[in-house]
C-alpha positions in Angstrom: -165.7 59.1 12.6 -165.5 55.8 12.1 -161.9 53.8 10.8 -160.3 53.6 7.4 -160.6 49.9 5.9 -157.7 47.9 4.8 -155.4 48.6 2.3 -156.2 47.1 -1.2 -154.2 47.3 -4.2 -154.5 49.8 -7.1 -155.3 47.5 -9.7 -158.6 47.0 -11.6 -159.3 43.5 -9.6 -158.2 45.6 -6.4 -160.9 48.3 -7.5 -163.4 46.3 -8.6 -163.2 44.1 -5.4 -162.8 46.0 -2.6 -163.8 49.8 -3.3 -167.3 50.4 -2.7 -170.0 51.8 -5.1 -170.8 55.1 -2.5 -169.1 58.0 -1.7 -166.1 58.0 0.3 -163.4 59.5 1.8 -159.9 57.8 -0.2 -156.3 57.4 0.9 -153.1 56.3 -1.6 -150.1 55.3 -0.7 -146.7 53.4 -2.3 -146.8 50.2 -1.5 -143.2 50.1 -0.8 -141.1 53.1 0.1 -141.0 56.5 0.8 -141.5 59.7 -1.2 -138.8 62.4 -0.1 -141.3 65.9 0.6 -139.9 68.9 1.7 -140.7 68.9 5.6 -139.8 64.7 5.9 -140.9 61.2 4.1 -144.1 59.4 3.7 -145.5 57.1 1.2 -149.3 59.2 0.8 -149.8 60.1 -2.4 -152.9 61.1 -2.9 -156.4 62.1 -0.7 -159.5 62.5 -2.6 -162.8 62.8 -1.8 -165.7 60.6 -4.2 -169.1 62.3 -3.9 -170.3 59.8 -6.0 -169.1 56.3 -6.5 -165.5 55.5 -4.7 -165.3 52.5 -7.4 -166.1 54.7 -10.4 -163.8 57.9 -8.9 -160.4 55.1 -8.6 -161.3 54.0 -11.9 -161.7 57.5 -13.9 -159.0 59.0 -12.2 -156.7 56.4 -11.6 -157.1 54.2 -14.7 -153.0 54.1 -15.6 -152.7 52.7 -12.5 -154.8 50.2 -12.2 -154.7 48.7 -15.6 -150.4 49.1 -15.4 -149.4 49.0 -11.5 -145.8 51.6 -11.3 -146.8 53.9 -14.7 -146.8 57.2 -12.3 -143.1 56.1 -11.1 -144.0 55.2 -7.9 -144.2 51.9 -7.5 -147.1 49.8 -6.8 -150.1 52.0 -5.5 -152.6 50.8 -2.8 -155.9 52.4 -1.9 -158.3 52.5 1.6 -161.4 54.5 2.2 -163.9 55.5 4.5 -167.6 55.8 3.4 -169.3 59.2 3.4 -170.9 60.0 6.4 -171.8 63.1 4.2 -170.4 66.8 5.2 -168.3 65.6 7.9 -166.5 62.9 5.6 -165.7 65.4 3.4 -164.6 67.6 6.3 -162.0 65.2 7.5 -160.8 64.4 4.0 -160.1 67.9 3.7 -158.5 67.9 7.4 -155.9 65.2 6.3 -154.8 67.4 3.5 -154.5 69.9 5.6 -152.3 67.8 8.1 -150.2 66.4 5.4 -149.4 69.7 4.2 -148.4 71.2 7.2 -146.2 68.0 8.2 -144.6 67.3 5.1 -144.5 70.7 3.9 -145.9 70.3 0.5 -149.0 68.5 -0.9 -149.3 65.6 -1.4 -147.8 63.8 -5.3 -150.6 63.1 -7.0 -152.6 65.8 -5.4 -150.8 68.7 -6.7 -152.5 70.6 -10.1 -150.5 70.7 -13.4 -148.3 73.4 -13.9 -149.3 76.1 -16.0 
């Protein structure tokens, strides 16, 4: 499995820059600081998998963001990805979560569904 890249900020310069136009594997964290979860700190906030375009997927879902850095209340957000190696991209994407969860106890902020 090959390495994350950098981390690039959440904005739509940072997007349209540095995210690339394939699927990916995609990390977020707080640029400063830690979020309090229930099993320690960390400052992930989101994993997410594009199966299509890893520019297009920040965008859509995380338009708030990049057009108004802080509008979730955490601060500043930056981004890093790994391109899809296919199946096994997704695999470890889903192995992260999977981590986080049973280190921090909870998932991860912006990862968790709406309450009904």
């Amino acid at each position: 499995m090959r390495q994350f890249s950098s981390w690039y900020p959440l904005t739509e310069e940072g997007i349209r820059e540095h995210a690339p136009d394939v699927p990916a594997a995609i990390q977020l964290r707080r640029e400063e600081g830690l979020i309090d979860y229930e099993g320690g700190q960390s400052a992930m906030v989101c994993y997410i998998f594009a199966s299509g375009s890893a520019r297009d997927t920040l965008m859509d879902s995380f338009e708030d963001e990049a057009t108004e850095p802080g509008v979730r209340g955490q601060g500043p957000l930056e981004f890093r990805y790994i391109e899809s190696e296919g199946e096994s991209t997704k695999d470890y994407m889903a192995e992260l979560i999977y981590k986080f969860v049973r280190n921090f106890g909870e998932t991860p902020l912006f990862n968790r569904q709406p309450e009904e």
